[in-house]
Backbone as a printed PyTorch tensor [residue, N CA C, xyz], in Angstrom:
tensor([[[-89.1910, 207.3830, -11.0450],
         [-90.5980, 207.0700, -10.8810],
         [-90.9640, 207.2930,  -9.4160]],

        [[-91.9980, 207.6430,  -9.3130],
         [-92.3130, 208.5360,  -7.6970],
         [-92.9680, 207.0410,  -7.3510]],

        [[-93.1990, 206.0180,  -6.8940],
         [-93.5350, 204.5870,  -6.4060],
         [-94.8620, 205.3470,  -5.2860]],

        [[-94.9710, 206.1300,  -4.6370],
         [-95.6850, 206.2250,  -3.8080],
         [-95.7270, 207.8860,  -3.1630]],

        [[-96.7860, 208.6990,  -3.0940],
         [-96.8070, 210.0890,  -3.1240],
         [-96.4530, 211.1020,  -3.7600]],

        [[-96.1660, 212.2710,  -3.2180],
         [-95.9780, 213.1490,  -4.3550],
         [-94.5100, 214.2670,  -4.3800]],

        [[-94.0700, 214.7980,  -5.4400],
         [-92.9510, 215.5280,  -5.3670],
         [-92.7700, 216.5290,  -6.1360]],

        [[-92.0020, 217.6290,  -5.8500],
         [-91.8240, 218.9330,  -7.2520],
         [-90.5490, 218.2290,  -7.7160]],

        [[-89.8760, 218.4790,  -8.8320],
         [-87.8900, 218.6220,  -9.2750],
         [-88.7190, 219.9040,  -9.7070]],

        [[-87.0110, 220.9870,  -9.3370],
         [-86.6740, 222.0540,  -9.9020],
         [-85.2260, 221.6420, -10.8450]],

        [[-85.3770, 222.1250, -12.4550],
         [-84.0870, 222.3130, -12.8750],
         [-83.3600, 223.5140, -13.3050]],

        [[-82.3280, 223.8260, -13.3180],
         [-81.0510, 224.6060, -13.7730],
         [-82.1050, 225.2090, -13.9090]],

        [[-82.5030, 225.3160, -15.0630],
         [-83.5620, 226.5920, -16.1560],
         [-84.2620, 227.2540, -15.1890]],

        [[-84.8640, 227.3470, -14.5370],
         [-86.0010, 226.9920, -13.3630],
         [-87.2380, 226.7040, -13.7370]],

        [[-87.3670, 225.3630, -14.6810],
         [-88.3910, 225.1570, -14.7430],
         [-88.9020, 224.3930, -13.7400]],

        [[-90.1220, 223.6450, -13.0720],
         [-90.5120, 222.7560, -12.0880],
         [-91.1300, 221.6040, -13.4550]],

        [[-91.2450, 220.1910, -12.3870],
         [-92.6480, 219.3640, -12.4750],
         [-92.8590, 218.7790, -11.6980]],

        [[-94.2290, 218.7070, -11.7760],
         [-94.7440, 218.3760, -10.2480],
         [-95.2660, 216.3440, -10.6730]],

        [[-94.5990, 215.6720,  -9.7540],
         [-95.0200, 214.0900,  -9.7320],
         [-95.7830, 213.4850,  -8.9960]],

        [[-96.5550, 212.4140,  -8.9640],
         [-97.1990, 212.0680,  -8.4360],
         [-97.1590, 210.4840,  -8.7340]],

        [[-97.8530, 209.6890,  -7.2060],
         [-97.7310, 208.2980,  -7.5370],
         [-98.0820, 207.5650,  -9.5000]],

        [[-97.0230, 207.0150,  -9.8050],
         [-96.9640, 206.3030, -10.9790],
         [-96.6710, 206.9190, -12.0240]],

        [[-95.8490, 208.5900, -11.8660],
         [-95.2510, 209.3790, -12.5470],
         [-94.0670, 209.5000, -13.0460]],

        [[-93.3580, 209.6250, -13.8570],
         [-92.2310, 209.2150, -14.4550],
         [-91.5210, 209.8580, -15.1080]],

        [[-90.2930, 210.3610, -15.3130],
         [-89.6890, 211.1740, -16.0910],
         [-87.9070, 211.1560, -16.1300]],

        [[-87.8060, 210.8190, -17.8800],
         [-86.2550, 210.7940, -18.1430],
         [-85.4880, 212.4280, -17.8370]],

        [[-84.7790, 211.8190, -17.1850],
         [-83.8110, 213.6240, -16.7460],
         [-82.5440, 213.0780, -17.3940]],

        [[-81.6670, 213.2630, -18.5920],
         [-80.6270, 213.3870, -19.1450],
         [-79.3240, 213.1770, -18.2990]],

        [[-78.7300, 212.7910, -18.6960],
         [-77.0300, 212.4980, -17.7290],
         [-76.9470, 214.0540, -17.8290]],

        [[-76.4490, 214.6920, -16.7910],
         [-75.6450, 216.2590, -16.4550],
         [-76.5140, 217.0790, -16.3980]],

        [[-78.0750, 216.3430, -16.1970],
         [-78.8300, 217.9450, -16.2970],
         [-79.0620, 218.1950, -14.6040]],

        [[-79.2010, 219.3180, -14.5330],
         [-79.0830, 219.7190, -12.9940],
         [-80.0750, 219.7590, -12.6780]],

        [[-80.5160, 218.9200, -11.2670],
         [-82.0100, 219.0750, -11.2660],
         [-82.1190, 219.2510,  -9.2270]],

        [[-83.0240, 219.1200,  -8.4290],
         [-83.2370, 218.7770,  -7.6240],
         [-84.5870, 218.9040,  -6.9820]],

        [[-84.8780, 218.0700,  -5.4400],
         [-86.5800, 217.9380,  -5.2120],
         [-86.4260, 219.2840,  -4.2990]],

        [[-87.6290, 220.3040,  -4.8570],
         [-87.5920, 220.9410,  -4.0610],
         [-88.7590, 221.0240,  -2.9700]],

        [[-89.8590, 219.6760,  -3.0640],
         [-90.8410, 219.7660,  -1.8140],
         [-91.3910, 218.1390,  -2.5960]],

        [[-91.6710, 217.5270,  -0.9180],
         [-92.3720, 216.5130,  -1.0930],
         [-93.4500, 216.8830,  -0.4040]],

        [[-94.6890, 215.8550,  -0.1130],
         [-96.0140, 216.2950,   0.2920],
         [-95.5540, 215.8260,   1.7950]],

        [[-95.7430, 217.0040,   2.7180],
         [-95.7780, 216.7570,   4.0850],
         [-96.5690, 215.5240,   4.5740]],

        [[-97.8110, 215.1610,   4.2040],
         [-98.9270, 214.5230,   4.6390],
         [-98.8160, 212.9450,   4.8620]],

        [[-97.8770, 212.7350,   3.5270],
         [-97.4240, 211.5270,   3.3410],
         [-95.8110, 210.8270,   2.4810]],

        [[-95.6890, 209.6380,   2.8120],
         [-94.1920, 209.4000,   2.4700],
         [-94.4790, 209.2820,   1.0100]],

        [[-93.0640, 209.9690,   0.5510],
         [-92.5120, 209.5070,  -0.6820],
         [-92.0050, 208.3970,  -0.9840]],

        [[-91.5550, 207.7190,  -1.9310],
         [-90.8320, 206.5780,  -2.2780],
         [-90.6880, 206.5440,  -4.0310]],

        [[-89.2060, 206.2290,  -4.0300],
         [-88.7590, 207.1000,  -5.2680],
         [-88.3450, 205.7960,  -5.7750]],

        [[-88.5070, 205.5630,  -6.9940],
         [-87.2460, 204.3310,  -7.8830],
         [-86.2210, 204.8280,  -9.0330]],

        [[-85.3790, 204.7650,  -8.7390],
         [-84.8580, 205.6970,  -9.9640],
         [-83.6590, 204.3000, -10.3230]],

        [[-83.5100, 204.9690, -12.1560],
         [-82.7780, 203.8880, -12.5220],
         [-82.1150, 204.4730, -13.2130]],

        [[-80.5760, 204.0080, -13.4720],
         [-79.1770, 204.7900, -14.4210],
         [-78.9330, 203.7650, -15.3470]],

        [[-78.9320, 204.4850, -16.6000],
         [-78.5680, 203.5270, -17.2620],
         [-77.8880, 203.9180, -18.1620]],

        [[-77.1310, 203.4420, -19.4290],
         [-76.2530, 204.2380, -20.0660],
         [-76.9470, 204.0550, -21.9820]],

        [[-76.8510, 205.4810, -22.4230],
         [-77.5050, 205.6360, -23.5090],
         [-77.4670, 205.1580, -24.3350]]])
C-alpha cells in the first residue's frame, strides 16, 4: 500500500502499475517485481505486509 505519494512497479513480464496514495496491490510470493520511479516532488511511504497463503 503506497501510505503517502506516488510510485511505478515494473514486473518480469514488463508490465508496469502506476500507485498512488491509498493504492494497493497483492504481488504473489516469487513474482519478480521492482519500483522503477517514485515522484521526485514528494516522499513516498510504503506499508507492505507478508503473509502466508
Amino acid at each position: 500500500m503506497v501510505v503517502e505519494g506516488k510510485a511505478t512497479l515494473e514486473f518480469e513480464d514488463g508490465s508496469k502499475r502506476e500507485l498512488s496514495t491509498g493504492d494497493y496491490i497483492n504481488i504473489p510470493a516469487h513474482v519478480k517485481h521492482k519500483v522503477v520511479q517514485t515522484d521526485p516532488n514528494q516522499i513516498t511511504i510504503w506499508l507492505a505486509i507478508f503473509y502466508k497463503s
